[in-house]
One Martini backbone bead per residue (centre of mass of N, CA, C, O) as a GRO file, in nm:
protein
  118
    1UNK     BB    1  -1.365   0.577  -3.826
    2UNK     BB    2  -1.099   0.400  -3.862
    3UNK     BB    3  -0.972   0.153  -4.139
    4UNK     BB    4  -0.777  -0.107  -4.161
    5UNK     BB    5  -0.581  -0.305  -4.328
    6UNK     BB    6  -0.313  -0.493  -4.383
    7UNK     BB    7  -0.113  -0.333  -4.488
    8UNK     BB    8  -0.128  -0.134  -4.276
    9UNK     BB    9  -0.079  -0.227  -4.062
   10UNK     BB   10   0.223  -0.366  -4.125
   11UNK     BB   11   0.344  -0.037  -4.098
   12UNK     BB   12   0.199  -0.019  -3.797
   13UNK     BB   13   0.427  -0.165  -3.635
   14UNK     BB   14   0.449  -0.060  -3.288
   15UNK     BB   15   0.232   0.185  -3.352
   16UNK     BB   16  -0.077   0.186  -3.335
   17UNK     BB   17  -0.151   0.295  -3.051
   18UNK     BB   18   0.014   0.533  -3.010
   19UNK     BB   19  -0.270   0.773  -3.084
   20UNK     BB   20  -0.534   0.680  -2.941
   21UNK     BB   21  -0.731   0.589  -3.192
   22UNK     BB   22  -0.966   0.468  -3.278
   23UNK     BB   23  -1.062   0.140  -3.465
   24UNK     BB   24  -1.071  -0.089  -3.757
   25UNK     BB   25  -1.105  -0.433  -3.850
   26UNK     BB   26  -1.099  -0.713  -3.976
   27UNK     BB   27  -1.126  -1.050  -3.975
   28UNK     BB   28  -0.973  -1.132  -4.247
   29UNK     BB   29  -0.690  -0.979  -4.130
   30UNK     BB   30  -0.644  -1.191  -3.908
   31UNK     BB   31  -0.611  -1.433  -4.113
   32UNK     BB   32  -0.384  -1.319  -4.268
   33UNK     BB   33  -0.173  -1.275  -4.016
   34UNK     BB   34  -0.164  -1.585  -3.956
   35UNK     BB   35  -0.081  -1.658  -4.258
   36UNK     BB   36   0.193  -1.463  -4.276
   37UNK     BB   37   0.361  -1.573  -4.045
   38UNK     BB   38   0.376  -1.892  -4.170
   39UNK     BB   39   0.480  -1.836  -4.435
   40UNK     BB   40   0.727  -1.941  -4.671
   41UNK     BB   41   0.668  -1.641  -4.904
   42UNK     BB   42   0.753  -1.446  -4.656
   43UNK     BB   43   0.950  -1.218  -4.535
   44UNK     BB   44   1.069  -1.185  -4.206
   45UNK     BB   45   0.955  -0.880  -4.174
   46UNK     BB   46   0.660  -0.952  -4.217
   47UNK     BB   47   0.622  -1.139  -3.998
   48UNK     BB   48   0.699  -0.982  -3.785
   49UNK     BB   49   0.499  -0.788  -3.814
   50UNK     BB   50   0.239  -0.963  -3.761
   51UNK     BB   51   0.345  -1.061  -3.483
   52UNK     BB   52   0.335  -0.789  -3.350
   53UNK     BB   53   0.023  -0.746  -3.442
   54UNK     BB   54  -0.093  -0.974  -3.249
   55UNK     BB   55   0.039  -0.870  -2.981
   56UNK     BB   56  -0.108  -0.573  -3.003
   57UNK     BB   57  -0.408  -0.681  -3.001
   58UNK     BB   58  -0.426  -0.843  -2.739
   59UNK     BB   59  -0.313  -0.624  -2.541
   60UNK     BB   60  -0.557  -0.448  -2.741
   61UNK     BB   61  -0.864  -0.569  -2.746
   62UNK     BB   62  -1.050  -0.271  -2.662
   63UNK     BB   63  -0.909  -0.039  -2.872
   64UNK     BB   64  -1.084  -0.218  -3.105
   65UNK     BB   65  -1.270  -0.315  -3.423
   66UNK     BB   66  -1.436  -0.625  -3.504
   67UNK     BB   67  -1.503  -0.712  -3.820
   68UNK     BB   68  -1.747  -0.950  -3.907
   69UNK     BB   69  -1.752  -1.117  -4.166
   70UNK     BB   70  -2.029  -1.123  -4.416
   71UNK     BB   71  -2.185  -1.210  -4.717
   72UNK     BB   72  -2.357  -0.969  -4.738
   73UNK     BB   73  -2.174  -0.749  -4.769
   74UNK     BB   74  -2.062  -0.808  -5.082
   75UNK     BB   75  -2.306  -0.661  -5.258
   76UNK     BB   76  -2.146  -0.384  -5.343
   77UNK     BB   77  -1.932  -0.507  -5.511
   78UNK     BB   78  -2.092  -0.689  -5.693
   79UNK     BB   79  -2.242  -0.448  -5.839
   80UNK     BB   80  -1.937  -0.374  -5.968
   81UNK     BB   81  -1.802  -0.611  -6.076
   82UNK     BB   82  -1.587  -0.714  -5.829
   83UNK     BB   83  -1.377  -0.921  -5.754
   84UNK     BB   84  -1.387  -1.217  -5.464
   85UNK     BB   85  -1.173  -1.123  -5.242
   86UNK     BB   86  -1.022  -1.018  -4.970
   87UNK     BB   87  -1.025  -0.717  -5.065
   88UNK     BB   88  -1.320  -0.707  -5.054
   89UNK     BB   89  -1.401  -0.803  -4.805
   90UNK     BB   90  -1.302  -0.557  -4.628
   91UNK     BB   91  -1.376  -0.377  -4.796
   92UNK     BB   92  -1.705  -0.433  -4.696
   93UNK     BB   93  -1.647  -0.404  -4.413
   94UNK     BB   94  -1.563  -0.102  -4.461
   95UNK     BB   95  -1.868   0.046  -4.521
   96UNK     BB   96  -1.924   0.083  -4.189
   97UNK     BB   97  -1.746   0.358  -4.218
   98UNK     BB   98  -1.546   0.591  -4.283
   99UNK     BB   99  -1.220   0.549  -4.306
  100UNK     BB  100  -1.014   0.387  -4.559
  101UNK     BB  101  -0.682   0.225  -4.509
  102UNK     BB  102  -0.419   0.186  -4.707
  103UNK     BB  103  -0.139   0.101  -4.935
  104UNK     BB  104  -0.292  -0.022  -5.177
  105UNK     BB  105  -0.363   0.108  -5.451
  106UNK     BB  106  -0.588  -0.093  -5.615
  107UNK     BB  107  -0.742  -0.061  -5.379
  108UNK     BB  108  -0.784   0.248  -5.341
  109UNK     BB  109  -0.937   0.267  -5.609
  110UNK     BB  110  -1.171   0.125  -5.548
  111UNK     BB  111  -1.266   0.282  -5.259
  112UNK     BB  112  -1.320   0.554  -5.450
  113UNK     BB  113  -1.609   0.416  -5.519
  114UNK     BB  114  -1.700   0.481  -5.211
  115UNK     BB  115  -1.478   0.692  -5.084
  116UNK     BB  116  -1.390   0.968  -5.033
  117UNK     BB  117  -1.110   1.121  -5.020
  118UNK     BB  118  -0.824   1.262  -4.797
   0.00000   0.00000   0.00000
């Protein structure tokens, strides 16, 4: 199963379920969309896709697996001595899936120190 991060996911606003394809996303991912829609600090367009991403993933609510971060979770991120961000939160919810899937550059470098590359 695919796991997307929050960057990706904002780039499939509007088009998420089109593909019918099960996947999962952090909780964390969640609570970034959430501050993303009202920042202050973000461009009309990335708020706009948050908020579409948000009424599309309630509307589709049954279709899709939300990872609860827990701390015990960021355990193999510590062992490679790799600081703890969001982004690293993230990357440590989707260790218990098949593939993740990124469009931020230094993310997905990091992700191939866990996952084999696509």
């Amino acid at each position: 199963m695919k796991f997307y991060d929050t960057s990706s996911l904002l780039l499939k606003a509007g088009t998420l379920f089109d593909d019918n394809e099960p996947f999962a996303i952090s909780s964390i991912t969640l609570k970034e969309l959430e501050e993303i829609k009202t920042s202050s600090n973000k461009d009309a367009n990335i708020k706009y896709a948050a908020r579409r991403l948000l009424h599309d993933l309630d509307e589709h609510s049954e279709d899709y697996e939300v990872a609860v971060y827990h701390e015990v979770m960021i355990n193999p991120i510590i062992e490679k001595n790799l600081p703890i961000t969001n982004d690293m939160k993230i990357l440590a919810s989707a260790l218990f899936y098949d593939t993740f899937v990124t469009n931020d550059l230094a993310l997905k470098k990091i992700a191939s120190l866990f996952f084999k590359p696509e």
